[in-house]
C-alpha positions in Angstrom: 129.4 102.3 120.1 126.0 103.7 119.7 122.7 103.7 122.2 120.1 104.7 120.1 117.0 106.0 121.8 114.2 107.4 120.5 111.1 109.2 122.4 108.3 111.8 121.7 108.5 115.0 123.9 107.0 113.3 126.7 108.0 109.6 126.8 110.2 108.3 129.1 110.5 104.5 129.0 112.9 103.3 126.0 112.9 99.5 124.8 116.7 100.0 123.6 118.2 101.2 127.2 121.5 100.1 128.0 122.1 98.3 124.5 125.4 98.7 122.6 125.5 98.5 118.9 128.9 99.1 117.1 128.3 100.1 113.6 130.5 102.1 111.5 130.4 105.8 109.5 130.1 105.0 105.7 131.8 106.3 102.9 130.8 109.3 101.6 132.3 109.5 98.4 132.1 107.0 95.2 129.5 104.9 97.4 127.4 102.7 95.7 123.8 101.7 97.7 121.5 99.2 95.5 118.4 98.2 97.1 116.8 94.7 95.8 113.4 94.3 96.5 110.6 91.7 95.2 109.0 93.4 92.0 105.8 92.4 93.6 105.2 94.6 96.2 103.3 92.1 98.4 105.4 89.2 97.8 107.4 89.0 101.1 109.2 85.6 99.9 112.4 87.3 99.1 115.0 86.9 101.7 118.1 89.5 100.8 120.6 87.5 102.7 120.0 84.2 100.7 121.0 86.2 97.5 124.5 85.7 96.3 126.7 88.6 94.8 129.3 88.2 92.4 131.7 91.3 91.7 133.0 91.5 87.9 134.0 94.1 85.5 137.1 95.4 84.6 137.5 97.8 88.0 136.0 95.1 90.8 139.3 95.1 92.5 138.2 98.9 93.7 134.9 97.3 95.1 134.7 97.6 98.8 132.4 97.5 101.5 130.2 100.9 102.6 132.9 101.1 105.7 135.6 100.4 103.3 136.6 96.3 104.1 136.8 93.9 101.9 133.5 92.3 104.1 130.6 93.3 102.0 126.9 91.8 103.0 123.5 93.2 102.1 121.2 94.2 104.9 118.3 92.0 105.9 116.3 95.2 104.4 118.2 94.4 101.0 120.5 97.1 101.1 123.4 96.5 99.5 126.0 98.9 100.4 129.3 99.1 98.6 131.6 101.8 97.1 134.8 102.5 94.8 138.1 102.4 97.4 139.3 105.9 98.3 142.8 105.4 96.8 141.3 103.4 93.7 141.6 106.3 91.3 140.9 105.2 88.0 137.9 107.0 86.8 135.9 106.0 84.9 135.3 103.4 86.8 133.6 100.2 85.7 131.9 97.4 87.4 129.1 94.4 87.2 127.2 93.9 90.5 125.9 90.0 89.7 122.6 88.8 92.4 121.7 85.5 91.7 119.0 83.5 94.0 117.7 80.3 93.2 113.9 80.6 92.1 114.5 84.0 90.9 116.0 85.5 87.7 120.0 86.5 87.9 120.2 90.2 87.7 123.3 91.6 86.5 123.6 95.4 87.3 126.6 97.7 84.9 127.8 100.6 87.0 130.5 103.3 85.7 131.6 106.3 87.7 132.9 108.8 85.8 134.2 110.8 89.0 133.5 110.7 92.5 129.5 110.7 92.9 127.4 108.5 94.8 125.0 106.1 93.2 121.5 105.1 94.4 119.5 102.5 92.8 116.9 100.3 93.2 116.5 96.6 91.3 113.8 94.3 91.4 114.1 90.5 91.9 111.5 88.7 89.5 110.4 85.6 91.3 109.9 83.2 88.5 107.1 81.7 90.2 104.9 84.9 91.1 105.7 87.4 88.8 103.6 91.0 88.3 100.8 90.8 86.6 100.9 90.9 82.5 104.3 89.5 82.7 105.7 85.3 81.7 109.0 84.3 81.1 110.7 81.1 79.8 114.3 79.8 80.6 116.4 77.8 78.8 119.5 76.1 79.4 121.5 74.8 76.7 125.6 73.6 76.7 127.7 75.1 74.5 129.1 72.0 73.2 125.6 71.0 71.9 125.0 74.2 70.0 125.9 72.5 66.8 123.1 69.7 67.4 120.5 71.5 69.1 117.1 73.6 68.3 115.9 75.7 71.0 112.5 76.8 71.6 111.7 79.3 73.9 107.6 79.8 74.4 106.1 82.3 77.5 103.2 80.9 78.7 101.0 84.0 79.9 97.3 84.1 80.1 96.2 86.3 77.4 99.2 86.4 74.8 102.5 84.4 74.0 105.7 85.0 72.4 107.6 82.3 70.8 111.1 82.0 69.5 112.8 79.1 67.6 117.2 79.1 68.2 118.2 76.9 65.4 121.2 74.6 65.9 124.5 76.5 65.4 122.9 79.5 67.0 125.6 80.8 69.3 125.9 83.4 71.7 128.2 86.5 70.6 129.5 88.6 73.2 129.9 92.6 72.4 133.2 91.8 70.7 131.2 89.3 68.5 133.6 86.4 69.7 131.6 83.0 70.7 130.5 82.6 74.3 131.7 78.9 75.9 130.2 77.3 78.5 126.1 76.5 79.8 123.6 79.2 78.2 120.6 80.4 80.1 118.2 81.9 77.5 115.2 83.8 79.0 112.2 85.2 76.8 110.3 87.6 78.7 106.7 88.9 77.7 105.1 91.7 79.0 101.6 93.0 77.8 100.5 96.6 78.4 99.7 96.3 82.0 103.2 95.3 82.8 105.0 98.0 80.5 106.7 100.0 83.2 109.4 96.9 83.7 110.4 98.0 80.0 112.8 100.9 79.4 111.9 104.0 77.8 108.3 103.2 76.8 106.2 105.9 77.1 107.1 109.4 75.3 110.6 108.4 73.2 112.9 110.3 72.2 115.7 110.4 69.4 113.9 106.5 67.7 115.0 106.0 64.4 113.3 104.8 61.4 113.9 101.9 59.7 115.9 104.2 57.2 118.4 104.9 60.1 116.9 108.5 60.7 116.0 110.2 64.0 112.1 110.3 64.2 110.6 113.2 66.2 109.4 112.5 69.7 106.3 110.6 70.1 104.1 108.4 72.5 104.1 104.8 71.6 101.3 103.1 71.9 101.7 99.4 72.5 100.7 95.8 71.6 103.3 94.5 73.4 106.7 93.9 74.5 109.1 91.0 75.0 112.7 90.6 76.1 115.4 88.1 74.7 118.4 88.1 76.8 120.9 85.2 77.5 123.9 84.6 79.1 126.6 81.6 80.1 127.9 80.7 83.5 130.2 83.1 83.9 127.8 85.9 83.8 128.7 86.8 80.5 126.0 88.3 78.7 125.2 87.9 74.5 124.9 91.1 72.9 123.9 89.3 69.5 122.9 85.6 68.4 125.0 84.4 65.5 122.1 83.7 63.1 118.6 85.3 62.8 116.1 83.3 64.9 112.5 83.8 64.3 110.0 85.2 66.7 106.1 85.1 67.0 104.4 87.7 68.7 100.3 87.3 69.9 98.1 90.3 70.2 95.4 90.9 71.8 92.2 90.5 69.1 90.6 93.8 71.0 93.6 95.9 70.2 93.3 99.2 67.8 94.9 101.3 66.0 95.4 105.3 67.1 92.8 105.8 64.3 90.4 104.4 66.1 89.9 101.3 64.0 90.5 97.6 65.8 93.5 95.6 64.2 92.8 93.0 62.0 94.7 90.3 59.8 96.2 91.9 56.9 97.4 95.1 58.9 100.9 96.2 59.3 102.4 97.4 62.6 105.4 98.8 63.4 108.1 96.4 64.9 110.6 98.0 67.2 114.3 97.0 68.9 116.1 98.7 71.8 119.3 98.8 69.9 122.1 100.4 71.9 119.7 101.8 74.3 117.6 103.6 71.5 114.4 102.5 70.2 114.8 101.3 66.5 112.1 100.5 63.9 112.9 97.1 62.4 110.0 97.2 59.9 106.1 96.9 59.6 105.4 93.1 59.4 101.6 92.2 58.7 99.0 91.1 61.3 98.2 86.9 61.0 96.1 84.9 62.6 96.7 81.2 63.8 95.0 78.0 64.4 93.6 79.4 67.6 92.2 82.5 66.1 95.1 84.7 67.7 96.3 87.5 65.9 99.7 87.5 65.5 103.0 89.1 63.7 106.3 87.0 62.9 110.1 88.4 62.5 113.3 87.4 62.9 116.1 88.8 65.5 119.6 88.5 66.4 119.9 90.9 68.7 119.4 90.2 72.6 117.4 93.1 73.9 113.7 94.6 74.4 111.3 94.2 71.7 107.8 95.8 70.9 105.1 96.4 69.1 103.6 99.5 68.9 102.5 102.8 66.9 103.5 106.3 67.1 101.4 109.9 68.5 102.9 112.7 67.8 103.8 114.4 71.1 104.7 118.3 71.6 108.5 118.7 71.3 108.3 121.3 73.6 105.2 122.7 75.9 104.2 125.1 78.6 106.1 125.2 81.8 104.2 125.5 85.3 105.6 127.8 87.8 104.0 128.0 91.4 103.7 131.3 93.1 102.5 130.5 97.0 103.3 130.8 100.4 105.4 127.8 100.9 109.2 127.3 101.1 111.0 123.8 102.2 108.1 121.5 101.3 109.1 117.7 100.8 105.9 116.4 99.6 104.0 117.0 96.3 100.6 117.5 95.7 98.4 116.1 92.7 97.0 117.8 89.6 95.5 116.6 86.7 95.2 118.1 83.3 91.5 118.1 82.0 90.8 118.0 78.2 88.1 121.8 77.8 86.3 120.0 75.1 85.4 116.7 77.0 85.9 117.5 80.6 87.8 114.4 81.0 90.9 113.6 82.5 94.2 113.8 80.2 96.7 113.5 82.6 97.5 112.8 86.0 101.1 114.3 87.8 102.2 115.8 91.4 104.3 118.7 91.9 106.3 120.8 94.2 103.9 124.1 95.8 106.9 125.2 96.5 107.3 128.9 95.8 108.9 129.5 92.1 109.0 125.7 91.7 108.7 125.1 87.7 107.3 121.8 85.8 107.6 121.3 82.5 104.7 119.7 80.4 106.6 119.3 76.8 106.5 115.8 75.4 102.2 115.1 75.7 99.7 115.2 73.0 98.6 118.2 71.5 95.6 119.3 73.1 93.6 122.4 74.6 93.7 121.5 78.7 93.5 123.3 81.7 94.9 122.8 85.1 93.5 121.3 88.4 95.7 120.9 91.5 94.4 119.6 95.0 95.0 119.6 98.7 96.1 116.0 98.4 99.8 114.8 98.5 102.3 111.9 98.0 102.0 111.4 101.6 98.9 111.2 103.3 96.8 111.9 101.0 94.1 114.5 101.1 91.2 115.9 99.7 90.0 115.4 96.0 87.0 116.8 95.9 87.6 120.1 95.1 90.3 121.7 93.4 92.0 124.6 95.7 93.5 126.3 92.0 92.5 125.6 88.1 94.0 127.5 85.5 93.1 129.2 82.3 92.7 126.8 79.3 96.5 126.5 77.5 97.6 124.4 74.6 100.3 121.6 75.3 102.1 122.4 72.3 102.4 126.2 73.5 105.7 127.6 75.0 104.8 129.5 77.6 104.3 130.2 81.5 101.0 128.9 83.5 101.2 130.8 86.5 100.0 128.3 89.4 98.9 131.2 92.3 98.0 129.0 96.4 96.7 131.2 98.3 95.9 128.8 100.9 98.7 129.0 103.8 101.2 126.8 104.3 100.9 123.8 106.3 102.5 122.9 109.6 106.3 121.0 109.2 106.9 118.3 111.6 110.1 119.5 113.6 112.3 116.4 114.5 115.6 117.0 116.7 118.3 114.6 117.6 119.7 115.4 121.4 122.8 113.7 122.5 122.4 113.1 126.2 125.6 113.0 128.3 126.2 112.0 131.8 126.3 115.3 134.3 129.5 117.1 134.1 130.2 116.0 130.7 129.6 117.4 126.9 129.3 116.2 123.6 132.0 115.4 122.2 131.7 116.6 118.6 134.2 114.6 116.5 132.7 111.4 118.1 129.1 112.1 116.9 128.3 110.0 113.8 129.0 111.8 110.7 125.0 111.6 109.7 121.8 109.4 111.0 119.4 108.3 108.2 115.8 108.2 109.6 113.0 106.4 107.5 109.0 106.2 108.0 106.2 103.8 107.2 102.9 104.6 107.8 100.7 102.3 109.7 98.7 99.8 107.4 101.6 100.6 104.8 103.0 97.4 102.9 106.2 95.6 105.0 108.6 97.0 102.1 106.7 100.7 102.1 110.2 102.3 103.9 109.8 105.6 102.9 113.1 108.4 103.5 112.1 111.2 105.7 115.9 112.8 106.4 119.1 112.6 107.1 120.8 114.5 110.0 124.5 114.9 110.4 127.2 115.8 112.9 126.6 119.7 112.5 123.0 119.7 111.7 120.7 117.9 113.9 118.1 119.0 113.6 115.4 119.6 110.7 111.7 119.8 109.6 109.6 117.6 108.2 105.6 118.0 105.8 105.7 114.2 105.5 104.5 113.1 109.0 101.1 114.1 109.9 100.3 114.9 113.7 97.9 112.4 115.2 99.1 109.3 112.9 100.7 106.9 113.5 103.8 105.2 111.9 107.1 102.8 112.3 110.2 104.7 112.5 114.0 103.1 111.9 117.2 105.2 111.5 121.2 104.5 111.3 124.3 105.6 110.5 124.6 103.7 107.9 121.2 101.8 106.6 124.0 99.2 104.8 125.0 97.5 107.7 121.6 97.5 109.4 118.8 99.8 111.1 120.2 100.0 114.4 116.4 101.4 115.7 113.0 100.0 115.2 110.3 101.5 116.7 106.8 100.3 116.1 103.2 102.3 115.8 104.9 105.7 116.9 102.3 108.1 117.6 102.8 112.0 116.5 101.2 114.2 119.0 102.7 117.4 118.5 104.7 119.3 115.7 107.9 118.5 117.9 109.6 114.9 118.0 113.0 113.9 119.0 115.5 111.6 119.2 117.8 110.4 121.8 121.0 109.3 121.7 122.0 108.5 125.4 125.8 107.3 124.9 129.0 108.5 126.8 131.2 107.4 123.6 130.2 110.9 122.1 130.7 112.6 125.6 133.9 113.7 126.9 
């Protein structure tokens, strides 16, 4: 049983005396933690325990909870905690992690260990009825006993541009193996204009596309038109990998669109067509620009494969490129401070990143345009923020496409860590009793005025090390604080608008189960 109290140096009344909470070390090995949240951020609609999880895949007999039971529930936070058994030793080790909610679109999540690693990830929901902005989606339901009889259309309806697709009858659903799904098909067209690309995989610099000829294409940036998913699936959560006939697509763009030459599309132009074939980007062809009854450009194809789509030509991008290495003061930091790359013949901004000012810490800029740049970094962080209106370092021009070292020289000194210490308090006469101590106590932050889901890590102390230091807490702000031993099965603390006053804050843990 654990009482969790926390104070600063100087407080002395706790809202959490003389409460019990039992809650259980986790795994440590082969664990699996997949947080769901609402891909929008300020859509706080989504309720983790309404969402229902279905365990499939050729090793989901090994699935267990983060404690190791057979009881496995997600976190009102939406952590799902779960992990590969201990003495489940096939390796590699695969599983499908199914969350369905109604309202929302099924996600179904592949996982293989290879060995004994732990696995983070984090998977957004898509409420069908706010979804991001730039981003529409149809669904379809269709038996498999009326495939025969039945022509599908699937049509997004977003604001500025649409994507259409016509299943003929005796289209059906072909798993991996190319044998014939059975049962009811949900088929869901998704289209995402440019302001939504980052919900698409691998669409900014790629790497090893291939031509229409089969042949790996150098690395480049794409620029886009537009992209769109077709995936599909029946009621078992089986998911189509093909459609057994081509099925033709129609694909708006937007009429202010241009080509990287500067000129604006037009009817009449071709533009490259891409699939995300086997998780590579393939060109399919260059179908010509139309336009429609509604004055909408537009390009047509035909598909059979269930994947991401898009539209999109190719900049050449520096296969390899200079690498940044800091030289400063600093050692430990956990926050990263902005730079921005700035073109020498315009002056204007080419690039925006954050790094580590940690001393020898290296960054690699290979895979940008060619250009002639120089570098600005700032006293401003991931953090709290900071001050952008000066640059404290700039460096000598260098060219993007050059291999070599830009040495990065802060002189400024470094910044004061947060120290934060866990103290186990035992009655007089007694000690800790070390083996009792929870193996480790995640603590995370929010800053005050943050968004409800901005949980943000700050550390994790353990059995033998408790205590640590900390550049992501500021003294004199404010913020929420929540730790546990294991975030899966809850945040056994809460503690709202927590004031930093000094560079030392601590935690109490006033229990005589780890006393002896």
């Amino acid at each position: 049983m654990l009482i969790f109290i926390i104070s600063s140096l100087y407080a002395c009344n706790n809202p959490l005396e003389d409460v019990s909470i039992k809650i259980k070390d986790p795994l440590t090995s082969s664990a699996i933690n997949l947080t769901y949240k609402n891909a929008v951020a300020n859509d706080t609609t989504l309720v983790p325990k309404q969402i229902k999880f279905t365990f499939l895949g050729e090793d989901a007999e090994g699935i267990v909870s983060s404690v190791g039971n057979k009881k496995i529930n997600i976190s009102r936070e939406g952590l799902l905690g779960i992990a590969i058994a201990p003495d489940y030793v096939k390796r590699p080790a695969n599983i499908k992690v199914v969350a369905s909610l109604e309202g929302y679109l099924t996600d179904i999540n592949y996982i293989t260990l290879t060995n004994t690693a732990n696995i983070n990830k984090t998977i957004r929901m898509f409420n069908i009825s706010n979804l991001p902005k730039g981003m529409s989606v149809d669904v379809k339901k269709i038996e498999s006993t009326n495939v025969e009889s039945t022509t599908t259309t699937l049509k997004t309806n977003g604001k500025n541009e649409q994507v259409s697709i016509v299943l003929n009858a005796g289209t059906n659903l072909l798993a991996p193996n190319t044998e014939k799904l059975s049962g009811q098909f949900s088929y869901i067209l998704t289209h995402f204009e440019n302001i939504a690309r980052d919900f698409v995989p691998s669409n900014y610099t790629i790497y090893q596309a291939v031509g229409v000829d089969n042949k790996e294409i150098p690395p480049f940036e794409l620029v886009p038109y537009g992209f769109f998913s077709l995936k599909a699936m029946n009621d078992k959560f089986d998911e189509g990998s093909n459609l057994s006939k081509s099925t033709s697509v129609s694909i708006e763009i937007s009429n202010n669109s241009y080509h990287t030459n500067g000129q604006i599309l037009k009817e009449g132009d071709a533009i490259p067509f891409w699939g995300y074939i086997n998780n590579v980007w393939k060109m399919l062809g260059n179908p010509i620009i139309k336009k429609n009854s509604n004055g909408k450009l537009y390009v047509s194809s035909n598909i059979t494969a269930l994947t991401y789509y898009a539209l999109g030509e190719m900049i050449p991008v520096c296969v390899k490129g200079p690498i940044i290495k800091v030289t400063s003061q600093n050692n430990g930091l956990d926050i990263y401070h902005y730079c921005r790359l700035v073109e020498v013949s315009s002056g204007r901004n080419v690039g925006d990143l954050y790094i580590s000012l940690n001393n020898g810490a290296l960054y690699s800029l290979a895979g940008r345009r060619k250009n002639t740049v120089y570098l600005q970094v700032y006293n401003f962080n991931n953090q709290f923020g900071g001050d952008l209106s000066k640059p404290i370092f700039q460096s000598q021009p260098f060219d993007l496409c050059d291999e070599k070292t830009i040495p990065v020289n802060i002189v400024a000194p470094p910044p004061q860590p947060v120290n934060v210490e866990l103290i186990i308090e035992c009655p007089k006469g007694q000690v800790v009793n070390e083996p009792a101590v929870p193996v480790k106590i995640d603590i995370q932050f929010q800053p005050k005025g943050a968004a409800a889901s901005d949980w943000r890590d700050l550390m994790t102390l353990t059995r033998t090390q408790r205590s640590g230091s900390t550049y992501k807490l500021k003294v004199g702000s404010t913020y929420s604080i929540r730790a546990s031993p294991n975030p899966a099965q809850g945040w056994i603390f809460y503690k709202r608008d927590t004031l930093i006053k000094d560079v030392n804050y601590r935690f109490y843990i006033d229990s005589k189960d780890f006393c002896k």
